[in-house]
DRENDO-1510 file (C-alpha; in Angstrom, 1 decimal, always signed):
<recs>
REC; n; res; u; v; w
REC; 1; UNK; +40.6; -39.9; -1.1 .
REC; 2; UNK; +39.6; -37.4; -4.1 .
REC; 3; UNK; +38.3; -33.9; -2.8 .
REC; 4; UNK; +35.0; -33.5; -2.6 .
REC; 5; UNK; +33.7; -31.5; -6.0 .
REC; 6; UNK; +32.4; -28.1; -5.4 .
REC; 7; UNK; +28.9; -26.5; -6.6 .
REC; 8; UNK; +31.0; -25.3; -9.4 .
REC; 9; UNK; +32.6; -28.4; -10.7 .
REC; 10; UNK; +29.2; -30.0; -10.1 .
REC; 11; UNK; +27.2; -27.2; -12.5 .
REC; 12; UNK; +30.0; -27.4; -15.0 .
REC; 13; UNK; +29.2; -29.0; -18.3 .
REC; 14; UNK; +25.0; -29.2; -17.3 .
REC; 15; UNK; +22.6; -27.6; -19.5 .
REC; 16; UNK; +21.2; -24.5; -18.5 .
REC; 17; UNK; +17.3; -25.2; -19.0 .
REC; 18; UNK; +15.9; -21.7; -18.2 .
REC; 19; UNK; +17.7; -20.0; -20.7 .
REC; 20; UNK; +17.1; -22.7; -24.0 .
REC; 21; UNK; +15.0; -21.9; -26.6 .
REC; 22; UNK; +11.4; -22.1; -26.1 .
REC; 23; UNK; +9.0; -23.2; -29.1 .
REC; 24; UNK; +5.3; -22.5; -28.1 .
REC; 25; UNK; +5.6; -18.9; -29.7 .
REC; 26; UNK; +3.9; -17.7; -26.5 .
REC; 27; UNK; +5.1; -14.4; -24.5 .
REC; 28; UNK; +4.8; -13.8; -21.0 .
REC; 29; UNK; +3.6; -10.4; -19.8 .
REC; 30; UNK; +4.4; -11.4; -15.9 .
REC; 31; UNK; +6.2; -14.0; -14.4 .
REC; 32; UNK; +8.2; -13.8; -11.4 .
REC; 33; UNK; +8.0; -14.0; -7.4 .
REC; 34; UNK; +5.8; -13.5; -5.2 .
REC; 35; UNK; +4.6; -12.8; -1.1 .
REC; 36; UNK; +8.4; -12.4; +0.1 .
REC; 37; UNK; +8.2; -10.9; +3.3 .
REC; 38; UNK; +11.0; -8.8; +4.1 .
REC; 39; UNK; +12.3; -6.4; +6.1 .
REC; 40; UNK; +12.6; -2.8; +5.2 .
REC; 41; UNK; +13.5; +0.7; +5.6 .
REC; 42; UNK; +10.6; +3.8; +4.6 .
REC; 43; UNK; +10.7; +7.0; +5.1 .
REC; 44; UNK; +9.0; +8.5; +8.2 .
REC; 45; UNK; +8.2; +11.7; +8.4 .
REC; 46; UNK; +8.5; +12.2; +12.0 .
REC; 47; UNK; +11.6; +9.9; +12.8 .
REC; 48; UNK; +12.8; +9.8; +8.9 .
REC; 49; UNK; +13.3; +6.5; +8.9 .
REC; 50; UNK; +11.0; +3.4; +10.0 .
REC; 51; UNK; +11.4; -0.2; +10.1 .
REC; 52; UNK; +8.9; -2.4; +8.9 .
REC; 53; UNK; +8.1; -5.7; +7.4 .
REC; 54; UNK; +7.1; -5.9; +3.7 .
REC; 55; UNK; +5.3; -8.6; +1.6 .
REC; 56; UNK; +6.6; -8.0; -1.9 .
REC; 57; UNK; +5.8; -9.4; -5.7 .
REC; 58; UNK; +8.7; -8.9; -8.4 .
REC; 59; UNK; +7.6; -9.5; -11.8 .
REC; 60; UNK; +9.5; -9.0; -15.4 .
REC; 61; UNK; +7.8; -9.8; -19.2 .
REC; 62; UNK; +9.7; -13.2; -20.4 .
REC; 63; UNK; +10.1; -13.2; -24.3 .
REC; 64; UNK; +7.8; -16.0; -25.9 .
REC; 65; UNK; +11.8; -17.5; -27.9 .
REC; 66; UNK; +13.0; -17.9; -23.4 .
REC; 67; UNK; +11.9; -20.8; -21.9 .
REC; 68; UNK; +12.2; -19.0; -18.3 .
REC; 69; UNK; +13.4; -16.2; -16.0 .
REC; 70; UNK; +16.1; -16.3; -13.5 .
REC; 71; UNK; +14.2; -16.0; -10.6 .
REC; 72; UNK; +17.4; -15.7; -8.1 .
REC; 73; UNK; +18.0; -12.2; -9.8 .
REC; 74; UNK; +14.6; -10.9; -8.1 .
REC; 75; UNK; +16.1; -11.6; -4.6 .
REC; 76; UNK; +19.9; -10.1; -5.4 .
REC; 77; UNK; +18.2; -6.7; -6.5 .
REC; 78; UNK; +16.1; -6.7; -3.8 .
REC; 79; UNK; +18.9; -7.4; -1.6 .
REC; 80; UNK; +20.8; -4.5; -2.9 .
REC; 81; UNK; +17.8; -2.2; -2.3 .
REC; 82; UNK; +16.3; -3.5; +0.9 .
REC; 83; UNK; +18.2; -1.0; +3.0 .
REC; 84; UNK; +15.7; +2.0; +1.9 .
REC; 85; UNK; +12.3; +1.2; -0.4 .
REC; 86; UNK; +10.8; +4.3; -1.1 .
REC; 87; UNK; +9.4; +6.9; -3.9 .
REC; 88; UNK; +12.4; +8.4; -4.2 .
REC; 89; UNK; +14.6; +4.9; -5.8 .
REC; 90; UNK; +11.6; +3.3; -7.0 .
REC; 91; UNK; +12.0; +3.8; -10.7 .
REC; 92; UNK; +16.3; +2.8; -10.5 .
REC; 93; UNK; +15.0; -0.8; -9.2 .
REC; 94; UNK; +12.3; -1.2; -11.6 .
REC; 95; UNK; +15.4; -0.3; -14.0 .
REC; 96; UNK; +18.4; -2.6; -12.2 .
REC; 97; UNK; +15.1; -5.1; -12.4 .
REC; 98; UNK; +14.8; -4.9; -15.9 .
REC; 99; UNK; +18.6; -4.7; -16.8 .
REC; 100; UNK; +19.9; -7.7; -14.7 .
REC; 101; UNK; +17.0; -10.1; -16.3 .
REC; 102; UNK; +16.9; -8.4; -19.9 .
REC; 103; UNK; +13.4; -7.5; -19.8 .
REC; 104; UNK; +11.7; -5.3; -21.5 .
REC; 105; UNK; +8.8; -4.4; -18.5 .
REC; 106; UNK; +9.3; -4.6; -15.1 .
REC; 107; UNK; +6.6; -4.5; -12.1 .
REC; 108; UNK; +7.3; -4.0; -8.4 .
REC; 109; UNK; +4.1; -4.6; -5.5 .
REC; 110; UNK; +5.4; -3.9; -1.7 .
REC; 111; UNK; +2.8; -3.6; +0.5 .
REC; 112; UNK; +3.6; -3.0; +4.6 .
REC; 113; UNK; +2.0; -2.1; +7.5 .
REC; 114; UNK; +3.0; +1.8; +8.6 .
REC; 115; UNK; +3.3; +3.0; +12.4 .
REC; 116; UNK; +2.3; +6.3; +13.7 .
REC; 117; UNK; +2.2; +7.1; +16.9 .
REC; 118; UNK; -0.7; +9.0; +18.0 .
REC; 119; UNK; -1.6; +11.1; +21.3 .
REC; 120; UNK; -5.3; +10.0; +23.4 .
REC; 121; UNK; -7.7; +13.6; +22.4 .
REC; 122; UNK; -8.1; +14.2; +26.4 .
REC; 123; UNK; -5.3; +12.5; +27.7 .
REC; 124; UNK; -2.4; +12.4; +26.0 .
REC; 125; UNK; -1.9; +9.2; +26.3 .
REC; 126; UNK; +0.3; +7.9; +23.9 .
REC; 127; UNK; -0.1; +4.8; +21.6 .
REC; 128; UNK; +0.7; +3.3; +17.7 .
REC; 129; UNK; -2.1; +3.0; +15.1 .
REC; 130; UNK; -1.6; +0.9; +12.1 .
REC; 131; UNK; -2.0; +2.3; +8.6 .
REC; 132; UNK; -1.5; -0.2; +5.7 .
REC; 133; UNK; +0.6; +0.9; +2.7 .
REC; 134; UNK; +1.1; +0.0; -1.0 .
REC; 135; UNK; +3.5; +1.1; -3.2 .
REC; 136; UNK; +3.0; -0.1; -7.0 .
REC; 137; UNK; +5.2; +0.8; -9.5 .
REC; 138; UNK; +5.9; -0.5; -13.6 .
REC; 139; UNK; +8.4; +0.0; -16.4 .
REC; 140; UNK; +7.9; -0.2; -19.6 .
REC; 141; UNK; +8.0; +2.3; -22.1 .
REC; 142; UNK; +7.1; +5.0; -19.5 .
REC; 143; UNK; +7.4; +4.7; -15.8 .
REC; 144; UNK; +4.2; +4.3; -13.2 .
REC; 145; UNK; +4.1; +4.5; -9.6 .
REC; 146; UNK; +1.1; +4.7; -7.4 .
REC; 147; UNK; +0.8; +4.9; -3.3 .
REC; 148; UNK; -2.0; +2.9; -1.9 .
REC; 149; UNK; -2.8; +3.9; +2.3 .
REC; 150; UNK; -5.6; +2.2; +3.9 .
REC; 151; UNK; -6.8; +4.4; +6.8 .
REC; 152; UNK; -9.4; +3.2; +9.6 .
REC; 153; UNK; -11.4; +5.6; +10.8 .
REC; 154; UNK; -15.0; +6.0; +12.9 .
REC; 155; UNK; -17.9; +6.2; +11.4 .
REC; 156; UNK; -21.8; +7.3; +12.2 .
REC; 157; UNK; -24.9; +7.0; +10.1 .
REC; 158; UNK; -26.9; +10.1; +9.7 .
REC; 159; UNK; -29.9; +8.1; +9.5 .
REC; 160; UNK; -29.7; +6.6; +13.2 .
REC; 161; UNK; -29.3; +9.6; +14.1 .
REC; 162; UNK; -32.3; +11.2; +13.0 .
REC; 163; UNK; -34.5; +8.8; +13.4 .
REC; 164; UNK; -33.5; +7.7; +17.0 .
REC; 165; UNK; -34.5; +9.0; +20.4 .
REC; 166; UNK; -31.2; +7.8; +21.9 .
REC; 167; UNK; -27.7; +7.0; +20.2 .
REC; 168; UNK; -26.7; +6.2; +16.8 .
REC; 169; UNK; -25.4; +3.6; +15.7 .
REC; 170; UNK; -21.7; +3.4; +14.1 .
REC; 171; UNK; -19.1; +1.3; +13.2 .
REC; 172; UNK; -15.2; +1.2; +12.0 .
REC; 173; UNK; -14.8; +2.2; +8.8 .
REC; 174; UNK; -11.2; +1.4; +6.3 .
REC; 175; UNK; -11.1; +4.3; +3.9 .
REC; 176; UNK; -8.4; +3.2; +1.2 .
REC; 177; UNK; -6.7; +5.9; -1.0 .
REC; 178; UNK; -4.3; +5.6; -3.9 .
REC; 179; UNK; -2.7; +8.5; -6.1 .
REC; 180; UNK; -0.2; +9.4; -8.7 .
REC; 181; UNK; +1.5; +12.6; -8.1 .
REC; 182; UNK; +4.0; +15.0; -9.2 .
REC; 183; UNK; +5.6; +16.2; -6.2 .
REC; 184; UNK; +6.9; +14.4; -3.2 .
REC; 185; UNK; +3.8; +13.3; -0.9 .
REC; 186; UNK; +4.3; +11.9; +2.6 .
REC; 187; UNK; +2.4; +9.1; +3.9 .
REC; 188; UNK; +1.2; +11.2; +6.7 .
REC; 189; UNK; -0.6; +13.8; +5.4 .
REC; 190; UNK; -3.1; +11.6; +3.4 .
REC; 191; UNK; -3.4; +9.9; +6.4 .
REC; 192; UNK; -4.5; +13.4; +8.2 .
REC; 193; UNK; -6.5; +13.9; +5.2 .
REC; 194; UNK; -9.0; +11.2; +5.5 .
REC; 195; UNK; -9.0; +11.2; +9.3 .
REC; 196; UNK; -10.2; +15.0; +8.9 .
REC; 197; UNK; -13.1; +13.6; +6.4 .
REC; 198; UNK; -14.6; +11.1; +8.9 .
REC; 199; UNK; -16.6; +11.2; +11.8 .
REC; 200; UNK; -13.7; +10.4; +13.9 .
REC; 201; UNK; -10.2; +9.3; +14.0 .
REC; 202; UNK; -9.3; +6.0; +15.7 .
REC; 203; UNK; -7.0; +6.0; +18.6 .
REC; 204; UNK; -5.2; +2.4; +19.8 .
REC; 205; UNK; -5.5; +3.7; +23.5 .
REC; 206; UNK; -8.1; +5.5; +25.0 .
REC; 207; UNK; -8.8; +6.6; +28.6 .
REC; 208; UNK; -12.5; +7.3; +30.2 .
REC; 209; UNK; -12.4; +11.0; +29.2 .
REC; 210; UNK; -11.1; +10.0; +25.5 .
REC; 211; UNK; -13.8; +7.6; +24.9 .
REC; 212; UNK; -16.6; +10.3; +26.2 .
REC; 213; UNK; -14.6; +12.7; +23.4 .
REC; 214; UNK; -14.3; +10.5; +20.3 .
REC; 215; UNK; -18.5; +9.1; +21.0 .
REC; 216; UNK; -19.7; +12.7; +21.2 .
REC; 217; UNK; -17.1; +13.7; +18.3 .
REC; 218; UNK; -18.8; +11.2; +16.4 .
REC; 219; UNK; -22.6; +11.4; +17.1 .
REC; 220; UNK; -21.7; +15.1; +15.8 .
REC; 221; UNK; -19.9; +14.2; +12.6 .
REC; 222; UNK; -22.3; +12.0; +10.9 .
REC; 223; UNK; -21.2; +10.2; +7.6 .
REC; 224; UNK; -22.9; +7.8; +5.4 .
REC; 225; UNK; -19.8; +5.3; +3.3 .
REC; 226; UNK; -20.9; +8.6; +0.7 .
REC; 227; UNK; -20.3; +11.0; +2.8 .
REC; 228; UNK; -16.7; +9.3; +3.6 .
REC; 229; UNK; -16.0; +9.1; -0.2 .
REC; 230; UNK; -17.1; +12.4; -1.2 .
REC; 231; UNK; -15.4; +14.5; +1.5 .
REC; 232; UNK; -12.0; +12.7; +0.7 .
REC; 233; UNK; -12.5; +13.6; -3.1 .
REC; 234; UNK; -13.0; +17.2; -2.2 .
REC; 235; UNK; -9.8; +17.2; -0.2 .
REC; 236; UNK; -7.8; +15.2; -2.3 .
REC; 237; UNK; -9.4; +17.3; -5.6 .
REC; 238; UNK; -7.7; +20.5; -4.0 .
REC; 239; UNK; -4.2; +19.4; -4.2 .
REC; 240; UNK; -2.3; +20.5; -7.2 .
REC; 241; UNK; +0.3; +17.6; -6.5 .
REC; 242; UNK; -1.9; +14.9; -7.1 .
REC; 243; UNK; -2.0; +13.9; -10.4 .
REC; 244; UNK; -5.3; +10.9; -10.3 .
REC; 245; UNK; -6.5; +9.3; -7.2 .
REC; 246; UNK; -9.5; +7.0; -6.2 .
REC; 247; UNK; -11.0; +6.7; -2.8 .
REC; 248; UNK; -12.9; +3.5; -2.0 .
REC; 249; UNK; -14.8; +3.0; +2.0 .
REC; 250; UNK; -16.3; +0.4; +3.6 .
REC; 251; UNK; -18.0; +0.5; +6.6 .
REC; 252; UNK; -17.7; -2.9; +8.7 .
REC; 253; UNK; -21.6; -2.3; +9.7 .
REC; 254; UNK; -22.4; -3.1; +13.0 .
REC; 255; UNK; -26.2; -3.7; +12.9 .
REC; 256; UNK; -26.0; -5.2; +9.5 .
REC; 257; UNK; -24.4; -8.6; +8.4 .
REC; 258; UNK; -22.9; -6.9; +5.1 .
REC; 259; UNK; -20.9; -3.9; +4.5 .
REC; 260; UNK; -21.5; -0.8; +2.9 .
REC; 261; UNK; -19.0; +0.5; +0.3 .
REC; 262; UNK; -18.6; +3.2; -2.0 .
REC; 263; UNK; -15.8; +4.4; -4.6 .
REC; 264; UNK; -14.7; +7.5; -6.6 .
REC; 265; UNK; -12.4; +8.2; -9.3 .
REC; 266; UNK; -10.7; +10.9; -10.7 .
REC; 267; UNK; -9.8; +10.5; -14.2 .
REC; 268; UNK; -6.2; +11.4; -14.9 .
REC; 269; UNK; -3.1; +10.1; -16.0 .
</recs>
């Protein structure tokens, strides 16, 4: 009996569609893979290193003379890389990206959910709160990275409070910030940033005397979605490391069907 052929023998001598000649004249400014979710290495700034679980999007331009892209060359460089994802090796896998497909742009999207454990105000009691991250990055003829960090937060209209004999009402609130910078950021301290701006933080376990500290906390830090927007500007304004950000909030209302939202900009580069 003959051996069996091999993969090899098998591909040997067939055409290699992807890479013929394509006649429609039209280029491609994106075309790749996407929602891969994979495990990964970030850095923590507390324990240096955290595992975590990404959903990525790899994406190269395709010439309009190529008929396609190897996509089996995203998953070999993000094989290579998957060990640590993070500002610092960014741009040399947008690079490896665009040299192992011969491209001339490359675009990278990995977005994960970030753990940070946080002690109860009264208690101590200790507990992990979710943060969700983005990191966005491009190649082309210059290099552009941005970090994306959704924070949830507490917050308390102003209005129900004035014009209420008892309470307020309030609600959770996401406030999402993304910036360009030119000095090494860590996660953490945007995260402390927009916390500081709200009318309280959120804790993922809370005893009787923490839930009578975070209410009053609250009722005594009033923000409208405005208010939430405007105070994170300020902050964010005063640090010469960041180069542009935006700040958008919504507030999940809880005596409303809709929510309220508000977004700023600062113009940069």
């Amino acid at each position: 009996m003959p051996p069996l052929p091999t993969w090899r023998n098998r591909m040997s001598g067939r055409r290699d569609i992807q890479s013929e000649r394509d006649t429609r004249n039209v280029e491609i400014q994106k075309v790749g893979v996407k929602n891969i979710n994979y495990p990964i290495l970030v850095l923590d700034r507390e324990k240096k290193i955290q595992h975590t679980v990404a959903n990525i999007n790899m994406y190269v331009d395709l010439p309009h003379h190529f008929k396609g892209t190897h996509m089996s060359r995203f998953i070999e460089v993000l094989n290579r890389y998957h060990g640590e994802i993070s500002v610092n090796n960014f741009g040399t896998i947008l690079d490896k990206m665009k040299d192992l497909l011969d491209a001339e742009s490359a675009h990278l999207e990995v977005e994960f959910p970030y753990f940070i454990e946080k002690k109860a105000p009264v208690s101590g009691e200790k507990g992990l709160v979710e943060y969700r991250c983005r990191f966005s990055g491009s190649s082309n003829n210059a290099k552009d990275f941005v970090v994306s960090v959704a924070v949830p937060v507490t917050s308390l209209c102003p209005c129900s409070k004035e014009i209420s004999d008892r309470g307020a009402h309030n609600q959770r609130s996401i406030v999402t910030v993304a910036f360009r910078f030119e000095k090494f950021t860590w996660i953490e301290e945007i995260i402390e940033l927009v916390e500081a701006s709200a009318s309280c933080e959120i804790y993922s376990l809370l005893k009787r005397p923490d839930e009578k500290y975070v209410t009053e906390k609250a009722y005594d830090n009033p923000r409208f979605v405005e208010d939430l927007v405007r105070e994170v500007y300020v902050k964010m304004n005063e640090r010469e490391d960041i180069t542009w950000f935006s700040v958008e909030a919504e507030n999940f209302e809880s005596i409303h069907n809709h929510s309220a939202y508000a977004y700023v900009e600062k113009p940069g580069k």
